[in-house]
Biopython code that builds the backbone (N, CA, C, O; Angstrom):
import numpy as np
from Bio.PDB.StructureBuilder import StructureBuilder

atoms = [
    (1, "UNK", "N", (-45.406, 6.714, -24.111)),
    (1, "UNK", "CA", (-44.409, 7.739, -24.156)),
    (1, "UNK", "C", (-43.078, 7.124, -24.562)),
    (1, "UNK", "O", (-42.595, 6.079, -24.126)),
    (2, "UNK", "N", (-42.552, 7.978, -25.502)),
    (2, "UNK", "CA", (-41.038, 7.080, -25.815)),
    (2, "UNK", "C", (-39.780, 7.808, -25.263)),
    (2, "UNK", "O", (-39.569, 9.020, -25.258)),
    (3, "UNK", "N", (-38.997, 6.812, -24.803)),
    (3, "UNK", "CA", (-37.944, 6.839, -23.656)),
    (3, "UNK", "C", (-36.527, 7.748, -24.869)),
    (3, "UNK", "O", (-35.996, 7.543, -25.960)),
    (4, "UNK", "N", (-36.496, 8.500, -24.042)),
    (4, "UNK", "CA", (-35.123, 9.356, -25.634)),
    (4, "UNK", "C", (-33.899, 8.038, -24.664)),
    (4, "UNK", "O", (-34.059, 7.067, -23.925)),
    (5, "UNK", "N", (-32.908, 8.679, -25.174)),
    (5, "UNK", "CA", (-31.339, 7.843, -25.266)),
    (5, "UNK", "C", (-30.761, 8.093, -23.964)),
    (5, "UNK", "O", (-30.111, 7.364, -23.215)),
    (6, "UNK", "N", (-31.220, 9.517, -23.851)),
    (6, "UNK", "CA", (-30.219, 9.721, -22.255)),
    (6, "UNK", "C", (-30.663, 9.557, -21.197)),
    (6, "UNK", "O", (-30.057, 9.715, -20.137)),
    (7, "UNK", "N", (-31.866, 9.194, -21.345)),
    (7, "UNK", "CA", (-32.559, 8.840, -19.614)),
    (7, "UNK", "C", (-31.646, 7.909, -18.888)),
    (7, "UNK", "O", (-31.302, 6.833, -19.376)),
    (8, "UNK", "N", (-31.303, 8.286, -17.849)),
    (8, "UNK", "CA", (-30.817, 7.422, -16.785)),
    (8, "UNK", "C", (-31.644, 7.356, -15.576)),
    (8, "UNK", "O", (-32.122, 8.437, -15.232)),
    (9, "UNK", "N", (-31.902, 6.409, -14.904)),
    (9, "UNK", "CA", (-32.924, 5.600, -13.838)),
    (9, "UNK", "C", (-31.794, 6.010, -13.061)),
    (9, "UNK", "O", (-32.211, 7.090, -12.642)),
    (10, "UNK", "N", (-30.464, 5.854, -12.513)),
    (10, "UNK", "CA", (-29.908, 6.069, -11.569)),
    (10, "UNK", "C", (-30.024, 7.525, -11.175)),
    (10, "UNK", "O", (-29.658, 7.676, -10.009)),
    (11, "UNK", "N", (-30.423, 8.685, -11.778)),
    (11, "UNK", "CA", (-30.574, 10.068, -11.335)),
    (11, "UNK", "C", (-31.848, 9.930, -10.260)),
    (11, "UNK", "O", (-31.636, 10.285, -9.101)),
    (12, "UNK", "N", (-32.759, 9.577, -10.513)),
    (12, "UNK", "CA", (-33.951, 9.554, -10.028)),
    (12, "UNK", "C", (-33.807, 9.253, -8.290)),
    (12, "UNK", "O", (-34.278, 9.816, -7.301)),
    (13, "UNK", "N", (-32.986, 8.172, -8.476)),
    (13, "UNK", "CA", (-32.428, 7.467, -6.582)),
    (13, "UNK", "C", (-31.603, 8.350, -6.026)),
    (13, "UNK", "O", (-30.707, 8.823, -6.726)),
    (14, "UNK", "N", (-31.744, 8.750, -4.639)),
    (14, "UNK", "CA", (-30.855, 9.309, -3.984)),
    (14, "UNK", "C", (-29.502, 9.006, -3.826)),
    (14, "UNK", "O", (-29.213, 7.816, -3.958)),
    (15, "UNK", "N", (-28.465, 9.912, -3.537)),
    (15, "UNK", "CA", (-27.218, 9.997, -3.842)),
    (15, "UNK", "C", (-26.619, 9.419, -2.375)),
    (15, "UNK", "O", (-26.520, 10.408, -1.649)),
    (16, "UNK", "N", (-26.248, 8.401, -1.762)),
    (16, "UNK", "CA", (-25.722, 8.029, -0.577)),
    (16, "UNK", "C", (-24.529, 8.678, -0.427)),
    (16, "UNK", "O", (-23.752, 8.553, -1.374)),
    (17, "UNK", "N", (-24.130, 9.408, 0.604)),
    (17, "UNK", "CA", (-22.378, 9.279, 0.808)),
    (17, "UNK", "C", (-22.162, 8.374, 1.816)),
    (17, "UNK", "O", (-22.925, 8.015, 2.713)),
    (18, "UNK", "N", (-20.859, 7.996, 1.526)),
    (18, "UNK", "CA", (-20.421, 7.361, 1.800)),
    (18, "UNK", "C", (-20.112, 6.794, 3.348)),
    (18, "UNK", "O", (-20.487, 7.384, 4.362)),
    (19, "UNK", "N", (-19.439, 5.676, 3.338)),
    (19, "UNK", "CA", (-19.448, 5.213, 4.855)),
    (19, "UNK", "C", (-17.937, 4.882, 5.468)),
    (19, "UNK", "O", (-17.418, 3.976, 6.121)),
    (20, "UNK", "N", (-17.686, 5.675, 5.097)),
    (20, "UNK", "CA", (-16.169, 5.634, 5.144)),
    (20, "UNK", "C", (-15.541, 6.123, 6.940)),
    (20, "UNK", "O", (-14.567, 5.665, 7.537)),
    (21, "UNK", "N", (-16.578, 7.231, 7.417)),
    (21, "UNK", "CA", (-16.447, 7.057, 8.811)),
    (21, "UNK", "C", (-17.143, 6.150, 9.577)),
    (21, "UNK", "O", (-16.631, 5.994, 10.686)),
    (22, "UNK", "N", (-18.345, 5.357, 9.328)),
    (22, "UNK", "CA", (-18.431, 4.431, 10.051)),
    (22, "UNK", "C", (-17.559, 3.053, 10.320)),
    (22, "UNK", "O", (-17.377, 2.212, 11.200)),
    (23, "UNK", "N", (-17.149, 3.378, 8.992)),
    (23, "UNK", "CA", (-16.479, 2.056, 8.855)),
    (23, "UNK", "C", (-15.068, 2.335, 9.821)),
    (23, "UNK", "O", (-14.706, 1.409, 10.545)),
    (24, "UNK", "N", (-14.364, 3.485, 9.820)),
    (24, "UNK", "CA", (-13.246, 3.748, 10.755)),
    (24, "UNK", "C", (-13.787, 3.549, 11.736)),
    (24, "UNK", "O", (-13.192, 2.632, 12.300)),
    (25, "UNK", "N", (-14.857, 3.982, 12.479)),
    (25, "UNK", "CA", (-15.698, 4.264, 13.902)),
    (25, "UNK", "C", (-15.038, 2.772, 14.317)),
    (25, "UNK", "O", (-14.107, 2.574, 15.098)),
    (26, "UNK", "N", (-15.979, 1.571, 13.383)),
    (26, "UNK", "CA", (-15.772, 0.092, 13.495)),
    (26, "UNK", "C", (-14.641, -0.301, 13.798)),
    (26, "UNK", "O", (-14.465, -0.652, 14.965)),
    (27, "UNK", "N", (-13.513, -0.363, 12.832)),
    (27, "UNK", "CA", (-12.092, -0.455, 13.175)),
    (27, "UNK", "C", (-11.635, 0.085, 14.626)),
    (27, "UNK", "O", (-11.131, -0.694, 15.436)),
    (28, "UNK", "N", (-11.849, 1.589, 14.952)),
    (28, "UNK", "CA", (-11.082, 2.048, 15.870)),
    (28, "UNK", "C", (-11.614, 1.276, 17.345)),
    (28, "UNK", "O", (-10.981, 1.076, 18.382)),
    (29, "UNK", "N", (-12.654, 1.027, 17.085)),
    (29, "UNK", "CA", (-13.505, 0.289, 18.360)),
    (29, "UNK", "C", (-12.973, -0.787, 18.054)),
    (29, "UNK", "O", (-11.836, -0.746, 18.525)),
    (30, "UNK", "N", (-13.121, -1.655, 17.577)),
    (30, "UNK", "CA", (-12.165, -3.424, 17.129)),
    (30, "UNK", "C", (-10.734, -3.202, 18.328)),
    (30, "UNK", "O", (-10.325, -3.857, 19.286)),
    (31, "UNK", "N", (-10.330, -2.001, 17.694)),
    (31, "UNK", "CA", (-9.066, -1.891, 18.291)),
    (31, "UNK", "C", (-8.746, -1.968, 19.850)),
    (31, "UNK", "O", (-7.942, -2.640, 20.496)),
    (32, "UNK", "N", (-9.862, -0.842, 20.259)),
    (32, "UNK", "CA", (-9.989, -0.735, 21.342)),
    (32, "UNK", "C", (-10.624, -1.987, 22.616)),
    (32, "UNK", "O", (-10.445, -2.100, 23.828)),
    (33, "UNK", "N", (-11.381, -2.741, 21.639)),
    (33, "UNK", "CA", (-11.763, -4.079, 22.511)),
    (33, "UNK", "C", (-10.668, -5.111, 22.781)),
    (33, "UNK", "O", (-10.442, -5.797, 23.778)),
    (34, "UNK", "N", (-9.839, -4.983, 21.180)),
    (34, "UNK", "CA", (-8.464, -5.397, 21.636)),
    (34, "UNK", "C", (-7.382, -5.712, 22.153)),
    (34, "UNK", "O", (-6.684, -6.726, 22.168)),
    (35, "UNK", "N", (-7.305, -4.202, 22.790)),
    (35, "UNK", "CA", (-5.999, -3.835, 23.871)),
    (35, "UNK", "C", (-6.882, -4.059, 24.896)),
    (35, "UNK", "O", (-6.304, -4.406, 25.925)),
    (36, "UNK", "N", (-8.270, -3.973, 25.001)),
    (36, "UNK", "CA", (-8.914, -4.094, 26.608)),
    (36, "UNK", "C", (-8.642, -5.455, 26.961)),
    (36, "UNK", "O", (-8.250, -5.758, 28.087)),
    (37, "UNK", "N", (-8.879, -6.487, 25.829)),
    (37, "UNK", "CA", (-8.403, -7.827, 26.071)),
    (37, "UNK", "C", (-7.013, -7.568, 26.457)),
    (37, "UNK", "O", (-6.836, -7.072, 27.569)),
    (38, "UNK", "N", (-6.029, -7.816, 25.742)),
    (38, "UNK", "CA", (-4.671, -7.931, 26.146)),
    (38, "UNK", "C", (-4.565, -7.295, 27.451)),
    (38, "UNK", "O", (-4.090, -8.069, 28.282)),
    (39, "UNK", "N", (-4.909, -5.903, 28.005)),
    (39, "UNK", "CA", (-4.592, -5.445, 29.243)),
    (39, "UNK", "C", (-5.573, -6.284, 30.383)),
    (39, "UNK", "O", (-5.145, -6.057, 31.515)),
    (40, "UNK", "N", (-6.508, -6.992, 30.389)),
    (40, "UNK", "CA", (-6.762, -7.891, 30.883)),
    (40, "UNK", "C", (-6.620, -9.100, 30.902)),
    (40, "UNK", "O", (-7.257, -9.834, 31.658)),
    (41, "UNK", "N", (-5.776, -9.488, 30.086)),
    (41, "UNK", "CA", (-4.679, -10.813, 30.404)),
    (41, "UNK", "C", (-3.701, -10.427, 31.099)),
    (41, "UNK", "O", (-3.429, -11.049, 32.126)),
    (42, "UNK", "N", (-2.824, -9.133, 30.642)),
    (42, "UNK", "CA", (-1.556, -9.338, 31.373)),
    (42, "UNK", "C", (-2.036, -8.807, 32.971)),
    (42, "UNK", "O", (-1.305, -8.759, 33.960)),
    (43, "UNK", "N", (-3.497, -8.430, 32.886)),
    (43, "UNK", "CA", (-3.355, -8.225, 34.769)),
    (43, "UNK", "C", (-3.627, -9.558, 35.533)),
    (43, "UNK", "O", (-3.142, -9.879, 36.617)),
    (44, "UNK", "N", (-4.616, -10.370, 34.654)),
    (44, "UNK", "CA", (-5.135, -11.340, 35.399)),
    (44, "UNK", "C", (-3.510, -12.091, 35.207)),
    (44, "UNK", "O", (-3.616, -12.838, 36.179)),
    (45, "UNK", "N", (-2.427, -12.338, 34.774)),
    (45, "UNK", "CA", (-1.544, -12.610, 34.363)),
    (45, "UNK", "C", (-0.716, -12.335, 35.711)),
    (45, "UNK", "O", (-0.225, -13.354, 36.195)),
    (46, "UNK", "N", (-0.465, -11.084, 36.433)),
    (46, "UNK", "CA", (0.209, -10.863, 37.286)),
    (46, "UNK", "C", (-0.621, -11.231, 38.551)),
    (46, "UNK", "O", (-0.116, -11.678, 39.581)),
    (47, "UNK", "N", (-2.068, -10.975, 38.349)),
    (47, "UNK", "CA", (-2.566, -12.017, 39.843)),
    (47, "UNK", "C", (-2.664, -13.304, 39.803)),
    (47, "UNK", "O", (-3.341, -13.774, 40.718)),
    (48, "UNK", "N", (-2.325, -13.878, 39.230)),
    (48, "UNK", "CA", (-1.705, -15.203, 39.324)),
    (48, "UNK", "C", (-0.684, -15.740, 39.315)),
    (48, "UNK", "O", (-0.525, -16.264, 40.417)),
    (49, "UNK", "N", (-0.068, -15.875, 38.832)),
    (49, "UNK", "CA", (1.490, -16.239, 38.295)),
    (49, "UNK", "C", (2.734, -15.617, 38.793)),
    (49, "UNK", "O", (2.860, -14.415, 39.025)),
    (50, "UNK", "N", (3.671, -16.548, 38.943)),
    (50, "UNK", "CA", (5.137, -15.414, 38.821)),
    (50, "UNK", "C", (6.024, -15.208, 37.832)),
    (50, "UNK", "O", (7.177, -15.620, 37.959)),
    (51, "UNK", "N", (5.651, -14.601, 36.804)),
    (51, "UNK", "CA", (6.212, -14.513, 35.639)),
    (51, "UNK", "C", (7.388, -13.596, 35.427)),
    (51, "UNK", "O", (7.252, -12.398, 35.673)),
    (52, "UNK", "N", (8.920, -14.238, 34.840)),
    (52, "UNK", "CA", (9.800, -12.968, 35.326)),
    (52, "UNK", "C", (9.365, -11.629, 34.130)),
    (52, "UNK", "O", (9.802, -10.517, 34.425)),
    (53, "UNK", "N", (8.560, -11.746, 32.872)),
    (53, "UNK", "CA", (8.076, -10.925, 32.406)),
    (53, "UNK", "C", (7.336, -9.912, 33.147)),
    (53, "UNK", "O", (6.981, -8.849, 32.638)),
    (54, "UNK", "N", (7.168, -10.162, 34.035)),
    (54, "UNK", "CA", (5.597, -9.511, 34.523)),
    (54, "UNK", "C", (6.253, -9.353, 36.198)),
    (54, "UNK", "O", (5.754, -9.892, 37.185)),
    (55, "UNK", "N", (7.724, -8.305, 36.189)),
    (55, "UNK", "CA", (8.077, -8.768, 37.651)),
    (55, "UNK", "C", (7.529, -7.457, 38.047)),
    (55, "UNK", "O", (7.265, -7.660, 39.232)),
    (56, "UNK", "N", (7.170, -6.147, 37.773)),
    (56, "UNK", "CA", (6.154, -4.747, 38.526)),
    (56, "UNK", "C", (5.273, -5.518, 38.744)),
    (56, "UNK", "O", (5.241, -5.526, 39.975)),
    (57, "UNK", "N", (4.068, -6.584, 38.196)),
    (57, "UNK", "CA", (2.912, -6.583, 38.396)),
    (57, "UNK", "C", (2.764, -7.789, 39.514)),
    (57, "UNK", "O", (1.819, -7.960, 40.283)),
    (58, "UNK", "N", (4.131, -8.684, 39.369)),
    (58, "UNK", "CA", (4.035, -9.529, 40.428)),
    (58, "UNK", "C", (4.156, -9.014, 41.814)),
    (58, "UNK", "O", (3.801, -9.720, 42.757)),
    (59, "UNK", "N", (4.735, -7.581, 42.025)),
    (59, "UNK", "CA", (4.978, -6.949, 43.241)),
    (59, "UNK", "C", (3.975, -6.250, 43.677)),
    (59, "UNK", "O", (3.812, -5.942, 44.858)),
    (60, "UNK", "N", (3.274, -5.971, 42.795)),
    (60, "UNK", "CA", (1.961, -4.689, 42.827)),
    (60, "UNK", "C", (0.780, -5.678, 42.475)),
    (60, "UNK", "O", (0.545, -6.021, 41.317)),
    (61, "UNK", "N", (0.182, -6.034, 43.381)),
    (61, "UNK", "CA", (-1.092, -6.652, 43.303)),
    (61, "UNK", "C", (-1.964, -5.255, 42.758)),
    (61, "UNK", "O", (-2.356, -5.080, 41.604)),
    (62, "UNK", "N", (-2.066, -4.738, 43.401)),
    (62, "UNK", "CA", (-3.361, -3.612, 43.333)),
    (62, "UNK", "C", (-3.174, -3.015, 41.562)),
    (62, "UNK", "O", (-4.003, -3.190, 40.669)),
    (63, "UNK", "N", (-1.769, -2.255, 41.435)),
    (63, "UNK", "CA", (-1.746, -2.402, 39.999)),
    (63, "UNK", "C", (-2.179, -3.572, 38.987)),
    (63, "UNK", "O", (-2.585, -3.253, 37.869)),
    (64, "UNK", "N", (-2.109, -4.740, 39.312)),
    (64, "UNK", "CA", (-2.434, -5.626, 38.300)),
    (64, "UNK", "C", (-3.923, -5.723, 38.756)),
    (64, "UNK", "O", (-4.627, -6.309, 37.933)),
    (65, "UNK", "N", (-4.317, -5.453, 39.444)),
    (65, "UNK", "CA", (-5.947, -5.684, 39.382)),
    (65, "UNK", "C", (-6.784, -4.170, 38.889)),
    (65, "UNK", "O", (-7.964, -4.169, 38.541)),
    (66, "UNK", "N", (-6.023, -3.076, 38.936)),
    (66, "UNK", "CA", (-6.523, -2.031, 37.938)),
    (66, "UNK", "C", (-6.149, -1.898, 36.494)),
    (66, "UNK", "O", (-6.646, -1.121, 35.678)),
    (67, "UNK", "N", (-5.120, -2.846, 36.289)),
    (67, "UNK", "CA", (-5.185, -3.389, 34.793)),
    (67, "UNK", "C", (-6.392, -4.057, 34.512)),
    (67, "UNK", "O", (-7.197, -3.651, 33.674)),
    (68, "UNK", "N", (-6.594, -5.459, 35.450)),
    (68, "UNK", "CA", (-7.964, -5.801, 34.386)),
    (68, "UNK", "C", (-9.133, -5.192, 34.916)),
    (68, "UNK", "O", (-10.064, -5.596, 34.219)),
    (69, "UNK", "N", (-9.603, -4.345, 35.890)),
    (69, "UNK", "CA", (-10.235, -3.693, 35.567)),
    (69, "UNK", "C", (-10.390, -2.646, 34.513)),
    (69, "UNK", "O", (-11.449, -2.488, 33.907)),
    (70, "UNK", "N", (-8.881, -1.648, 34.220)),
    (70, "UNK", "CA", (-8.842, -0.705, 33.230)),
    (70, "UNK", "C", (-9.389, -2.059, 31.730)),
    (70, "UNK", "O", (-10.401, -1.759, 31.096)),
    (71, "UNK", "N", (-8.807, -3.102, 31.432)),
    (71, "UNK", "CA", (-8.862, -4.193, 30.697)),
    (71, "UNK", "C", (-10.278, -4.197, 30.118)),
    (71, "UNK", "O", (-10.569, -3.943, 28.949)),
    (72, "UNK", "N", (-10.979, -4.469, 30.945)),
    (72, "UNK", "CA", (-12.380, -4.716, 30.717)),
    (72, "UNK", "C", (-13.252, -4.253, 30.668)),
    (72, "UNK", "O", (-14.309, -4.758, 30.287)),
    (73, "UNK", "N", (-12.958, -2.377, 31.297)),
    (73, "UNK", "CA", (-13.855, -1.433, 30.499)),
    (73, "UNK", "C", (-13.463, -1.211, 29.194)),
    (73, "UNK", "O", (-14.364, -1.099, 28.362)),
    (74, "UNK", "N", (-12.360, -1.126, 28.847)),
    (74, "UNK", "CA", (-12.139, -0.870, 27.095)),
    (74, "UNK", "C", (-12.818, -1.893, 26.652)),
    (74, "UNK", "O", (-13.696, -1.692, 25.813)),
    (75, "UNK", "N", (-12.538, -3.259, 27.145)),
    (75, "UNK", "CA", (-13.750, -3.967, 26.743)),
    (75, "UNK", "C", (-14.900, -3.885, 26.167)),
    (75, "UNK", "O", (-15.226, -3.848, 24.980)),
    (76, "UNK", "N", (-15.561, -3.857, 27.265)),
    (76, "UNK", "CA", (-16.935, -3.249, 27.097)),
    (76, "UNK", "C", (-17.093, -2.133, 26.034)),
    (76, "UNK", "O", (-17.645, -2.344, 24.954)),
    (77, "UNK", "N", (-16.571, -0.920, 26.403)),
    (77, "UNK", "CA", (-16.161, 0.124, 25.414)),
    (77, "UNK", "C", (-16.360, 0.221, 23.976)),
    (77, "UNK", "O", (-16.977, 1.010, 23.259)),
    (78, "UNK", "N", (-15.550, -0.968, 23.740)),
    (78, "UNK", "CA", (-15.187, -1.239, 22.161)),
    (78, "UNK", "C", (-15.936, -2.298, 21.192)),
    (78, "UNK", "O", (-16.010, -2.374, 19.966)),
    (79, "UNK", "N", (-16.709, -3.455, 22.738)),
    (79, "UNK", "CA", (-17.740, -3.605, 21.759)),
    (79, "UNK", "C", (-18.908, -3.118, 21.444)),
    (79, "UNK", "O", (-19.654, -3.455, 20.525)),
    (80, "UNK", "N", (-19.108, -1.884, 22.663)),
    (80, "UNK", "CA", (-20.371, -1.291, 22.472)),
    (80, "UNK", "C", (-20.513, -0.049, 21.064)),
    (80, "UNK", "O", (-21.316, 0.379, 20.234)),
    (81, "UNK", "N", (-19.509, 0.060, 21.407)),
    (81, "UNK", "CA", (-19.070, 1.029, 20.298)),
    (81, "UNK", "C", (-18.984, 0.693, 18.863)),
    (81, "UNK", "O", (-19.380, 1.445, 17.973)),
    (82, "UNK", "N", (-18.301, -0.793, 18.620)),
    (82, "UNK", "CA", (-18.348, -1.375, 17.585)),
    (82, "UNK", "C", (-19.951, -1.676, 16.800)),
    (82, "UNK", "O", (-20.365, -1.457, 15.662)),
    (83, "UNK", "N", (-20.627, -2.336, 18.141)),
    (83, "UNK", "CA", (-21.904, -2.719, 17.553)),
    (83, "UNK", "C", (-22.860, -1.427, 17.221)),
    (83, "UNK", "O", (-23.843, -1.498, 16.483)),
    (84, "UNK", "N", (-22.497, -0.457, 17.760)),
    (84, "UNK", "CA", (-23.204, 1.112, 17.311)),
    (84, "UNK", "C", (-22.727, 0.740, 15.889)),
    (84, "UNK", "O", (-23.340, 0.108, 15.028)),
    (85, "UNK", "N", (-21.699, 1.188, 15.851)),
    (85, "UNK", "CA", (-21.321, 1.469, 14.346)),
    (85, "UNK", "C", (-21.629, 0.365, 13.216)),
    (85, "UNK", "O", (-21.715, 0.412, 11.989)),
    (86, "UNK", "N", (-21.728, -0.441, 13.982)),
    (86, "UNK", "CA", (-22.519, -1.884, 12.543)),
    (86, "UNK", "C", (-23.775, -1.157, 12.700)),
    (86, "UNK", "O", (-23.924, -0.467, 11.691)),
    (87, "UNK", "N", (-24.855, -0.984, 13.606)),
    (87, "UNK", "CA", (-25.721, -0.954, 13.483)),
    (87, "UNK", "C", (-26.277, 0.383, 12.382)),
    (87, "UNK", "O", (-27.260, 0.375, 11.641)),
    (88, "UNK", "N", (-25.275, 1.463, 12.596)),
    (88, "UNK", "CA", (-25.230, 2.582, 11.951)),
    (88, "UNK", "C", (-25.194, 2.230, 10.066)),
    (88, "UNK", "O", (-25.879, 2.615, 9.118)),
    (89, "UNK", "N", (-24.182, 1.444, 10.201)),
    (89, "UNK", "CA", (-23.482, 0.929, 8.950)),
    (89, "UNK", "C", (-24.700, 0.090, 8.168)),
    (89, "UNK", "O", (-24.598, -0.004, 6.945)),
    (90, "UNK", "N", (-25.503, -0.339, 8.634)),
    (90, "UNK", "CA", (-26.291, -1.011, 8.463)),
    (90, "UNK", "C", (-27.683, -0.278, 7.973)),
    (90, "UNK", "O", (-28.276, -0.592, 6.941)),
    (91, "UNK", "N", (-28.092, 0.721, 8.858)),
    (91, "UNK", "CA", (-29.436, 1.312, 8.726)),
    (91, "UNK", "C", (-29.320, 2.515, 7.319)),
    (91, "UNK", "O", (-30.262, 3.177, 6.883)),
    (92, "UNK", "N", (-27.884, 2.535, 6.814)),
    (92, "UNK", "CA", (-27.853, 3.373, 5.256)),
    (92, "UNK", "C", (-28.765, 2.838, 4.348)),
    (92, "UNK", "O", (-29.117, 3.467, 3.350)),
    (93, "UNK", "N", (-29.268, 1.461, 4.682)),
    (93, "UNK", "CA", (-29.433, 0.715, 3.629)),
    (93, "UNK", "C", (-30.846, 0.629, 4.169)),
    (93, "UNK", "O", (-31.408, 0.270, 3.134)),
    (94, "UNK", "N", (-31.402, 0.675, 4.693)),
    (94, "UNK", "CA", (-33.388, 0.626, 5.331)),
    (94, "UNK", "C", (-33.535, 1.854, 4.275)),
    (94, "UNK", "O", (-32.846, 2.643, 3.628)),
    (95, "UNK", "N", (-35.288, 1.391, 4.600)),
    (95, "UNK", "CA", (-35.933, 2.670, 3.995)),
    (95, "UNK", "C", (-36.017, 3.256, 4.904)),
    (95, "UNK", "O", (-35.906, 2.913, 6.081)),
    (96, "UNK", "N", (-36.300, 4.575, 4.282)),
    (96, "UNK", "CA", (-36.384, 5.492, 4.953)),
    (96, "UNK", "C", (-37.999, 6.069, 4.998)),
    (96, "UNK", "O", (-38.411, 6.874, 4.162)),
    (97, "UNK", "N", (-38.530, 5.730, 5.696)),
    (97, "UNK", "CA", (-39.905, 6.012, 6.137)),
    (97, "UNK", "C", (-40.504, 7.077, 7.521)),
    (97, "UNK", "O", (-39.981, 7.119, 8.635)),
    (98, "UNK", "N", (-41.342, 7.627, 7.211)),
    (98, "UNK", "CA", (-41.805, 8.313, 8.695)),
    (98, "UNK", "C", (-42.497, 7.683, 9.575)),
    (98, "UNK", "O", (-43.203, 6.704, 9.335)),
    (99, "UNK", "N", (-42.284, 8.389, 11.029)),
    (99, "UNK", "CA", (-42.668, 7.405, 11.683)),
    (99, "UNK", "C", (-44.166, 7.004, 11.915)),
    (99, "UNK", "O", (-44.642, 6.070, 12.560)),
    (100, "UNK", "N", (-44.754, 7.994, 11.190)),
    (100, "UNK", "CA", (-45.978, 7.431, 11.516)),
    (100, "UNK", "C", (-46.779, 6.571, 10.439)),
    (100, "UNK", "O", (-47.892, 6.065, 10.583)),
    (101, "UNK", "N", (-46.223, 6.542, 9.697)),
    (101, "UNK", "CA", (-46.392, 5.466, 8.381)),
    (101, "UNK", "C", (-46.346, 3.789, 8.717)),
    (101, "UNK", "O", (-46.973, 2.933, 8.092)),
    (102, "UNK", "N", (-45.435, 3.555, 9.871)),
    (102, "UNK", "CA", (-44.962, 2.335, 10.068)),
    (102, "UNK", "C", (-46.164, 2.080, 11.291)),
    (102, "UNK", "O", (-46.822, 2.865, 11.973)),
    (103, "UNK", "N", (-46.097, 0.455, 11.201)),
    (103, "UNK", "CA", (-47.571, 0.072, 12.079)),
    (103, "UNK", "C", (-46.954, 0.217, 13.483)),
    (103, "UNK", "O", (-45.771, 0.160, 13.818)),
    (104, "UNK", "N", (-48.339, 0.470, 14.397)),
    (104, "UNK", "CA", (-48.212, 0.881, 15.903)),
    (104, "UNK", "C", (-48.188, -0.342, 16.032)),
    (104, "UNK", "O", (-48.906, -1.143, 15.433)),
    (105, "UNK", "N", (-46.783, -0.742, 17.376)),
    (105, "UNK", "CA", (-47.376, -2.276, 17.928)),
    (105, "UNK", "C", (-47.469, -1.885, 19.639)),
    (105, "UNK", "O", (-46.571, -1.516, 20.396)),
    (106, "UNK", "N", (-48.938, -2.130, 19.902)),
    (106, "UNK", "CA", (-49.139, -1.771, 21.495)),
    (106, "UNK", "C", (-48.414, -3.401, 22.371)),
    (106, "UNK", "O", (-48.402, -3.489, 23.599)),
]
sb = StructureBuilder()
sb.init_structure("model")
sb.init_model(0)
sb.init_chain("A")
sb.init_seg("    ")
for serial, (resi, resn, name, xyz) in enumerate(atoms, 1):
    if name == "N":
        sb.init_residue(resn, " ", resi, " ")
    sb.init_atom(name, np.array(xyz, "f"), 0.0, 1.0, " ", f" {name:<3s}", serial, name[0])
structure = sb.get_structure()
């Protein structure tokens, strides 16, 4: 069979859109693991130290220890969140198969 001029092979493949919210998802979580760090320095920061920066948190124990607790759930938070979104970011690109096509592993 002879191929005319305008055939294009790229019509044939599915049309991806884009990843433009996962990729924010990623960022905004980055962010958020971020500040969970920093707010868990400056608490562990005020239960230790007497820093004249840090003179509310040197007076308020209990506040500086619900900083790094608040600290370290954003933590958590942001990398769980982050690694969703790689993982998301990631599976655009698998095939796409059904599930019963793929081998059973007992």
């Amino acid at each position: 069979m002879k191929l005319k001029g305008s055939f294009d092979a790229k019509r044939l493949r599915p049309h991806q859109a884009g990843n433009w919210g996962v990729r924010l998802a990623a960022a905004l979580s980055a962010l958020l693991a971020t500040v969970g760090i920093l707010l868990a320095m400056a608490g562990i920061a005020g239960l230790l130290g007497n820093y004249e920066a840090l003179a509310e948190l040197n007076a308020n124990h209990s506040l500086a220890a619900i900083l790094v607790a608040l600290g370290l759930l954003l933590l958590y938070l942001g990398v769980r969140f982050w690694r969703l979104s790689r993982i998301r970011l990631r599976r655009s690109r698998d095939l796409n198969l059904s599930p019963h096509l793929m081998k059973k592993h007992d």
